[in-house]
Wavefront OBJ file of the C-alpha trace (Angstrom):
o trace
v 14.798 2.022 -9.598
v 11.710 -0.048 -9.142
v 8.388 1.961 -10.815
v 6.229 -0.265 -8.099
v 5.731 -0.684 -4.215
v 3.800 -3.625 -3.266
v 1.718 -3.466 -0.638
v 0.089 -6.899 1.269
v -2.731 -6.870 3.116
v -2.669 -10.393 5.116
v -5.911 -9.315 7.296
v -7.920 -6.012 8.088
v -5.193 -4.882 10.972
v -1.973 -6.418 9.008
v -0.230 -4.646 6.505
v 3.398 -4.947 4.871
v 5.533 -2.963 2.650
v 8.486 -4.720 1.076
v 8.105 -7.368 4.248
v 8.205 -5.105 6.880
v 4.829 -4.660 8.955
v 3.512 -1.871 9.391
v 2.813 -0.507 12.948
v -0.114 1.897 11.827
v -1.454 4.176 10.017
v 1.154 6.677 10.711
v 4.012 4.252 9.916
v 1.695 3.198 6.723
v 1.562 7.230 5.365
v 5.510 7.795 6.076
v 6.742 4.836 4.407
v 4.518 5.884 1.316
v 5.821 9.308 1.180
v 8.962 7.576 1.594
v 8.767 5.779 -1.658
v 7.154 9.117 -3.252
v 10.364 10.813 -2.258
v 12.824 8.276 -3.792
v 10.209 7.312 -7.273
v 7.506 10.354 -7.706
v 5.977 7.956 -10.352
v 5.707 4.477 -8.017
v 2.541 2.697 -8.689
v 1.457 1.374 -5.527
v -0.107 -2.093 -6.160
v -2.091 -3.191 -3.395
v -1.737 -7.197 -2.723
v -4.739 -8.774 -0.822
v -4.118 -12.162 0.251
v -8.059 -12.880 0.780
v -10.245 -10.617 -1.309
v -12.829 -9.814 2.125
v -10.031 -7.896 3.485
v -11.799 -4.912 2.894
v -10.596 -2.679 5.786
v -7.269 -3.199 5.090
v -7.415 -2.332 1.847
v -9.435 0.639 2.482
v -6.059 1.956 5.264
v -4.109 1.451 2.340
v -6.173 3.475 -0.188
v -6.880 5.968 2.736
v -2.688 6.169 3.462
v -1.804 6.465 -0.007
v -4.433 9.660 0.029
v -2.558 10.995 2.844
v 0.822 10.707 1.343
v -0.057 11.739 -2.005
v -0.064 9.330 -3.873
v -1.872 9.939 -7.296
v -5.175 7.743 -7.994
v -4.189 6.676 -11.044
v -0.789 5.529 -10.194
v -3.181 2.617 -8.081
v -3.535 -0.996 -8.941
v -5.204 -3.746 -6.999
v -4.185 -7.402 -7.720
v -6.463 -9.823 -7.451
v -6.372 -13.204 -6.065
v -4.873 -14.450 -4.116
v -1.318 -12.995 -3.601
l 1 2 3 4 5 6 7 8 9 10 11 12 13 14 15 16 17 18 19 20 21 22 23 24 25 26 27 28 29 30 31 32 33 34 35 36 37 38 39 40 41 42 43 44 45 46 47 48 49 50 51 52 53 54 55 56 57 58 59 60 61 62 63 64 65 66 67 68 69 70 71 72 73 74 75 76 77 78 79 80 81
C-alpha cells in the first residue's frame, strides 16, 4: 500500500488526486477520507505546479482538516511539480 496521496494543484480552482479532478470541495473531503479509510497513516503531499497558487493550496489544507487528516502527516513540495 502506498504511505502517500499526492495532491496537484494546477491553479486556485483546479485540483487532482491521483489524475482525477476534483469537482469541489465536497468531492476534495470524500476522496481524502477515502484514502484515510484504506491507509490511516497516508501523508498527503500537496504538489503546486506554480508556487502563487495559494487558494488552492489553502482548499487542500482546509479539505484535509475536514477529513481528518493529521497535520503532521502534511508535506508541501516545492517547485515546480
Amino acid at each position: 500500500m502506498d504511505d502517500s496521496l499526492h495532491v496537484r494543484v494546477t491553479d486556485d480552482e483546479t485540483i487532482s488526486i491521483d489524475g482525477r479532478v476534483m469537482a469541489g470541495n465536497a468531492e476534495l473531503v470524500d476522496a481524502l477520507r477515502s484514502a484515510l479509510r484504506d491507509n490511516p497513516n497516508v501523508a498527503l503531499v500537496i504538489e503546486p505546479v506554480k508556487p502563487e497558487h495559494y487558494a488552492g493550496v489553502a482548499k487542500v489544507i482546509y479539505a484535509s482538516q475536514r477529513a481528518g487528516v493529521p497535520v503532521e502527516n502534511l508535506r508541501y513540495a516545492t517547485g515546480n511539480a
